[in-house]
N, C-alpha and C positions, 0 to 999 in steps of 0.2 A: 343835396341832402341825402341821408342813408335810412333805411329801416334796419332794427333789430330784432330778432326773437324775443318774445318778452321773457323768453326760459333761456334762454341765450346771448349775451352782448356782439359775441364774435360771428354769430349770423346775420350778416349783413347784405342787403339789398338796394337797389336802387327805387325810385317810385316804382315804375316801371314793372321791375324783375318782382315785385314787391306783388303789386295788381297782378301778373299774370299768374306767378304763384298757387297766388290765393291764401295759405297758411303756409308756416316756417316748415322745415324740413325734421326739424325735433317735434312737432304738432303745438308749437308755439305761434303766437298772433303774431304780425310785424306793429312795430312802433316807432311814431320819426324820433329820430335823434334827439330835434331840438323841436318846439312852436315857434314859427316865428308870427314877428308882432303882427297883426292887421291895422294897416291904417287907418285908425280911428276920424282920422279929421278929415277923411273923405268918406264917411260913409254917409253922409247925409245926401250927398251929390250922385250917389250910386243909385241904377237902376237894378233888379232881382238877377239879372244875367247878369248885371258886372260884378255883382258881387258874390255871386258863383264862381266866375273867372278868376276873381281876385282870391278867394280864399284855394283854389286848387291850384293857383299859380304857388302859392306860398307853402303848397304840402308838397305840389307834384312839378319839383322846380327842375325833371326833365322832361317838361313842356313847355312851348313859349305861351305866353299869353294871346298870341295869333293862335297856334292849336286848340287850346283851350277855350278860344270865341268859338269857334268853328263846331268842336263836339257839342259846347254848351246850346249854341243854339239847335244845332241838329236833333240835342237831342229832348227840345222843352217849348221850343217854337209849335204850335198848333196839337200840343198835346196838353196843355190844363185850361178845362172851361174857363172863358171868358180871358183867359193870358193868367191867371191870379195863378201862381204855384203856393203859396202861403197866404192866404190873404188872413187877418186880424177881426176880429168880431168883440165887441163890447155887449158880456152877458153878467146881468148883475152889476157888483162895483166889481168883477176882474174879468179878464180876457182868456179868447178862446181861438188859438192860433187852427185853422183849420189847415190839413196837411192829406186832403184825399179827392181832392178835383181832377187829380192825374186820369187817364185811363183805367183804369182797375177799381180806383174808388178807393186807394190806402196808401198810407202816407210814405208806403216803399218806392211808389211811383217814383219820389223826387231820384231817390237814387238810380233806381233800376231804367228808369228811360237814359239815364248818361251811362251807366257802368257799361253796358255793352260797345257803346262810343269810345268809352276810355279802355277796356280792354281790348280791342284790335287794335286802336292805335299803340296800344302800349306792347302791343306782341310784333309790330312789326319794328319799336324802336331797340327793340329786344333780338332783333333776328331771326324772331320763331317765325315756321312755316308751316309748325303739324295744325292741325286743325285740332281747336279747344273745345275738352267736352264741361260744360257749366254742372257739376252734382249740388243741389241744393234740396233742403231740409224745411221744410216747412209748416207753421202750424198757423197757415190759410191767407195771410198776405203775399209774404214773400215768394209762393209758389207762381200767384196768378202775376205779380208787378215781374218778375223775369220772368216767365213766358211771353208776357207781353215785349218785355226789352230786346229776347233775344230770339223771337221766332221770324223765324227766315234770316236772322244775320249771318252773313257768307262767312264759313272757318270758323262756324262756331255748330254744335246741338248741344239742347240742354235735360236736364234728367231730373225730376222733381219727382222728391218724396214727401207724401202728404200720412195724417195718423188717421186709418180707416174710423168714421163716427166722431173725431177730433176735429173736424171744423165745421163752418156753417152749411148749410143748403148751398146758400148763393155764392159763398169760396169754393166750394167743390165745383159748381159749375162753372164757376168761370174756367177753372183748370181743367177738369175735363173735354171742355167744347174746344180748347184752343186746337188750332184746324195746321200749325208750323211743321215744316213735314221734318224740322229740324228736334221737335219735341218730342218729348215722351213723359206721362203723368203717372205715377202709380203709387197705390194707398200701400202701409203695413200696418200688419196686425200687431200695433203697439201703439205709444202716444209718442209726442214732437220729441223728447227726448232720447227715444231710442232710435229715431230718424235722424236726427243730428249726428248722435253716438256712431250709427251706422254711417253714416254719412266719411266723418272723419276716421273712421276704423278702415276705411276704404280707399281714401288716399293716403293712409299709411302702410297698408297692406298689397293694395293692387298696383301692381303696374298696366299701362292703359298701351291699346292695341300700338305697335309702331306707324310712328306719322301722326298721333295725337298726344294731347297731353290733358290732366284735369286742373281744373279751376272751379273757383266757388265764387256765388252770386248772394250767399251767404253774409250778413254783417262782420265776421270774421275774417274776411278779403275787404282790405284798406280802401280802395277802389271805390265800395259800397259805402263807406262809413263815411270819406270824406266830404261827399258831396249834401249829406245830411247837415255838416255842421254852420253851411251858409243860411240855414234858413232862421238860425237863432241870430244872427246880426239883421237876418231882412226883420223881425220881431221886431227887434230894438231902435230900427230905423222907421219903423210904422211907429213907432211908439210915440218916439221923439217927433217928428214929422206933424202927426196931427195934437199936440201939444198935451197929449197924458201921460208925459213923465218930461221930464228936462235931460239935457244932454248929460251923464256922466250917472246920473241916478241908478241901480242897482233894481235887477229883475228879478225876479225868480220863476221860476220854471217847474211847474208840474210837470211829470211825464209818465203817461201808463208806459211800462215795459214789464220786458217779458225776460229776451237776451241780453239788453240792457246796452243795445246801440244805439238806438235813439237820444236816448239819455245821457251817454258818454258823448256821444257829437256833440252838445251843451258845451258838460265840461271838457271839450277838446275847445269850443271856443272862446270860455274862460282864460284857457293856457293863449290865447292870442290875444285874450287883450277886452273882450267883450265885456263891460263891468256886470256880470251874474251875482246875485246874492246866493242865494238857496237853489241846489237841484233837488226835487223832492221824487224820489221812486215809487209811483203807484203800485199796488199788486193786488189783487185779489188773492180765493183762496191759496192758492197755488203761492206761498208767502214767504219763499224761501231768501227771496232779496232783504224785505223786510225787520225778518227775524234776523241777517245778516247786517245789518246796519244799526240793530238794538247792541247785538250781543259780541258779532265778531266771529260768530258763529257761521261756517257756509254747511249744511245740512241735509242733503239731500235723498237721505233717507225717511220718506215721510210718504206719508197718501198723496196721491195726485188725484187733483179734482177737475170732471170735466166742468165748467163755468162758460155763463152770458157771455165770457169774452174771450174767444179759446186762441187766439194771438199772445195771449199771456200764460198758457197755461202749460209752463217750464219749470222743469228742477232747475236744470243745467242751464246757467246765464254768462253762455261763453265770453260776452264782453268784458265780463267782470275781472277775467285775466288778467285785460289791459292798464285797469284802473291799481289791481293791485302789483302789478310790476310797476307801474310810475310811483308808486307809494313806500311797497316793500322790497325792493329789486328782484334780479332776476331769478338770485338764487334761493328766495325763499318762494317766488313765484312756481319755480321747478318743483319745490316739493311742497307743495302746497294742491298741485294741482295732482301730480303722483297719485297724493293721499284724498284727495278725492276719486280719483280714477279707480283706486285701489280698496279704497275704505269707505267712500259717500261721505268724507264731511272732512275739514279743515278748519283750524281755529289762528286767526292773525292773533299778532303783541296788541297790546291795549293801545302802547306809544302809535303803532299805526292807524289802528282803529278810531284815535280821538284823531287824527290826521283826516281821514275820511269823512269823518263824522263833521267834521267843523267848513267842509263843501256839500257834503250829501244827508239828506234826510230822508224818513220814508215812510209811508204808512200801507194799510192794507185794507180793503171794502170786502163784502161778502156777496152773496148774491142779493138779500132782500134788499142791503144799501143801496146795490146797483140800481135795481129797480127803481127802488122808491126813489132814488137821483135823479133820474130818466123822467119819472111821471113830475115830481115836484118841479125840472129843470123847466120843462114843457109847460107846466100851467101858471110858473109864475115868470117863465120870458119869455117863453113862445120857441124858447131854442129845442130843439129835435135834436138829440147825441144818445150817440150810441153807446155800446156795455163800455167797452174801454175808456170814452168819453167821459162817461160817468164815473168809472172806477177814477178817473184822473180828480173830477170835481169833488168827486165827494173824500178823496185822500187828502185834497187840499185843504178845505173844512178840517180834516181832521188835526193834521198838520199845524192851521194855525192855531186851534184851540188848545193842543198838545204843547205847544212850545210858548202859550200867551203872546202871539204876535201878534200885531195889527197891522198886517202889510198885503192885504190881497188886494190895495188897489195897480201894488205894481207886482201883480202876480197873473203868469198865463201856463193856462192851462194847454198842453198839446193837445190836437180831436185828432186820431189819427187813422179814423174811417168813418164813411159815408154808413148812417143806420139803417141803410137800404139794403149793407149786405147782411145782418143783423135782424131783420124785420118781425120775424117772431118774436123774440123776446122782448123787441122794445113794444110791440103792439100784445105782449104780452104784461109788461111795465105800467101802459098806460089802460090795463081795463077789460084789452081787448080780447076776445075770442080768438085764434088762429085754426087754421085749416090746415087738408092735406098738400095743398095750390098754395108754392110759395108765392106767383105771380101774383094769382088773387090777392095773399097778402098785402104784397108790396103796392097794388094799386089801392087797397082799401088803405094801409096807412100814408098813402099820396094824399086822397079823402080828407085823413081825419086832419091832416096836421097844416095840409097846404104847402108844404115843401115838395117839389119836385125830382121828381124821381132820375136820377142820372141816366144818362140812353144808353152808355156803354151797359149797366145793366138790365135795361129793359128790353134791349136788343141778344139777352140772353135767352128771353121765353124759348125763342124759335130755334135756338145755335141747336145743331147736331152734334153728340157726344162721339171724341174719336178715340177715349181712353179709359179703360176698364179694366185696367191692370191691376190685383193685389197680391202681396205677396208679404211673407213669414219676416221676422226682422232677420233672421240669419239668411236667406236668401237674397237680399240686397244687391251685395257684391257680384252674385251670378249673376242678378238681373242688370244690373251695369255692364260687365264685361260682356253679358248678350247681347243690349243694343246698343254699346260702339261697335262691336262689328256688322250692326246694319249695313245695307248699301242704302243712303240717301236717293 
């Protein structure tokens, strides 16, 4: 199988060359070729690893399915409490797929513990020998789950940009204390999209010291995206399994996003064969997805608001590329995105738009919704979820009464972080007073709720902070080419 630029047909990759990459050469995403099918009539028989193996065997088909056990376990074996990487929750009459038991406490874990597995091996089936520097962008998950992934892995350091004041307490620290001599953390004085911006303005612009090369840990690197889309067939095999739904029956899918990778892994495993009904785009304020699935409208000229849930709080929803090159090709994908680079907004054909629209739906929460999601989820089932969590339950409420459906008994919601890193506002949701002690927090809302506190973050009170770097958005680039030429 080949990848293409989604701005380009004739750029073409291998998996492989594809993952090390990271993004096309025109600053287009890669796309496989074809989906191929998943074997449905074996997934009932499949255990959460095999059918991680099974779905990257079918994207990253120059791997055998022996390399591919090997990374896979390597990299998921004794890193999700209790072995559950997805486990399923029944809250209310619909479900609550949780995706944050990883290390980190956020549902980038699933990825970010394999991408580092699959990009060395994929650099050495490649030939490469420089040493890969990881630039990723981050607004508070994806910083801490690749530092986690990639600190101390040998031919790789990684360089994380976070938006100074743009994420939580407990995301900040988890990235600052990371101790990897292979890291480096540092805040800009701007929000996640000019980190991203920056980000990709810098692997189109810079060249990187000789003997390295850059790559991205990014959802925008295939690598990252693929390994997300097994956990919507593990869904569907829990579903079927403990008998609340029947084999062939049609799910739908809530999903809070943001860049809108989570939610494309879905519909990537729709294209293989998964029976999905509905993928519904949560958003809060920050509603530019939303507005874009009303109207046709991509807009991103507008206010940006910091919110309860700042993993969502994006203009620019680079996944969204992907979805509109499988829809409107590549040459309207090219100018489409031009014109937003150049202008803040692009408007698709209607033809495309009822196209989209007849997979994807969307709605949008505010903060007080959040809230009051959070306190209402809590008192009348005892379930604890977080701003995102809630932005997901309360879009799906919205959703069905929007469209007069009656179908949330086969509808799940993603949770795609622990409310421990969160804990102000949700013990803000439920009543509560907060302090200047996040810690204190976090132990009082252990107190209130009875849910237990993860240790990877408790075992943050004490972590020594080894990174206090900020810097200007136009400074970026210096600050990259500063520290690859570190000496490790």
């Amino acid at each position: 199988m080949l990848y293409y630029s989604t701005r380009n047909h004739k750029i073409l990759r291998t998996p492989s060359e594809a993952i090390v990459e990271g993004i096309a050469p025109d600053g287009g995403l890669y796309l496989p070729e074809q989906f191929p099918a998943f074997p449905m009539e074996k997934l009932l028989t499949l255990s959460g690893i095999d059918i991680s193996v099974e779905v990257l065997s079918l994207l990253l088909d120059d791997f055998s399915k022996e390399e591919l056990k090997v990374l896979v376990h390597a990299a998921y074996d004794n890193s999700f409490e209790n072995g559950e990487i997805a486990p399923i929750k029944s809250v209310g009459d619909h479900y609550i797929m949780e995706l944050w038991h990883g290390p980190t406490c956020a549902f980038k874990d699933v990825a970010l513990q394999l991408l580092p597995h699959l990009l060395t091996a994929a650099a050495k089936k490649c030939g490469v020998r420089d040493e890969i520097c990881i630039l990723t962008a981050t607004s508070g998950d994806t910083g801490s789950a690749a530092l986690s992934g990639f600190s101390e892995v040998e031919g790789t350091r990684i360089i994380v940009f976070y938006p100074d004041g743009g994420v939580s307490p407990m995301q900040k620290r988890q990235m600052v204390t990371c101790s990897g001599k292979n890291t480096a953390v540092c805040a800009i004085k701007g929000n996640f999209d000019d980190a991203q911006s920056g980000v990709k303005k810098i692997f189109a612009e810079q060249t990187p010291p000789a003997g390295m090369r850059f790559s991205s840990a990014n959802s925008i690197n295939i690598g990252r995206l693929a390994p997300q889309i097994a956990y919507y067939f593990t869904a569907y095999r829990d579903l079927v399994k403990t008998g609340k739904i029947s084999f062939g029956d049609r799910v739908n899918f809530v999903v809070p996003t943001g860049n809108f990778g989570d939610i494309l892994a879905g519909y990537f495993a729709k294209m293989m064969g998964l029976p999905v009904g509905m993928l519904v785009s949560a958003s809060n304020e920050n509603r530019v997805l939303a507005d874009f699935f009303t109207s046709g409208v991509y807009d991103r000229r507008r206010e940006f608001y910091l919110t309860s849930s700042p993993s969502m709080d994006i203009l620019i929803s680079s996944n969204l590329e992907r979805l509109i090159a499988l829809v409107c090709g590549e040459e309207k994908t090219e100018r489409y995105m031009k014109e937003l680079r150049e202008n803040g907004v692009y408007k698709i054909e209607k033809d495309d738009l009822d196209t989209i629209c007849a997979e994807f739906s969307a709605a949008w929460v505010n903060g007080e919704e959040t809230a009051e999601t959070i306190r209402t989820l809590f008192e009348m089932t005892g379930y604890l979820a977080d701003p995102h969590t809630a932005v997901g339950v309360c879009a799906m409420k919205k959703w069905l009464a929007e469209s007069n459906k009656d179908r949330e008994a086969n509808t799940v919601v993603l949770s795609t972080a622990s409310p421990y890193k969160f804990t102000r506002h949700v013990l803000t949701a439920l009543g509560e007073q907060v302090t200047e002690d996040e810690f204190a927090d976090v132990k009082r809302l252990e107190a209130i709720s009875g849910v237990p506190i993860p240790s990877s973050l408790s075992a943050l009170e004490k972590a020594t902070v080894h990174h206090k770097d900020v810097v200007a958005i136009d400074e970026m680039a210096d600050y990259v080419m500063r520290k690859t030429k570190e000496v490790l």
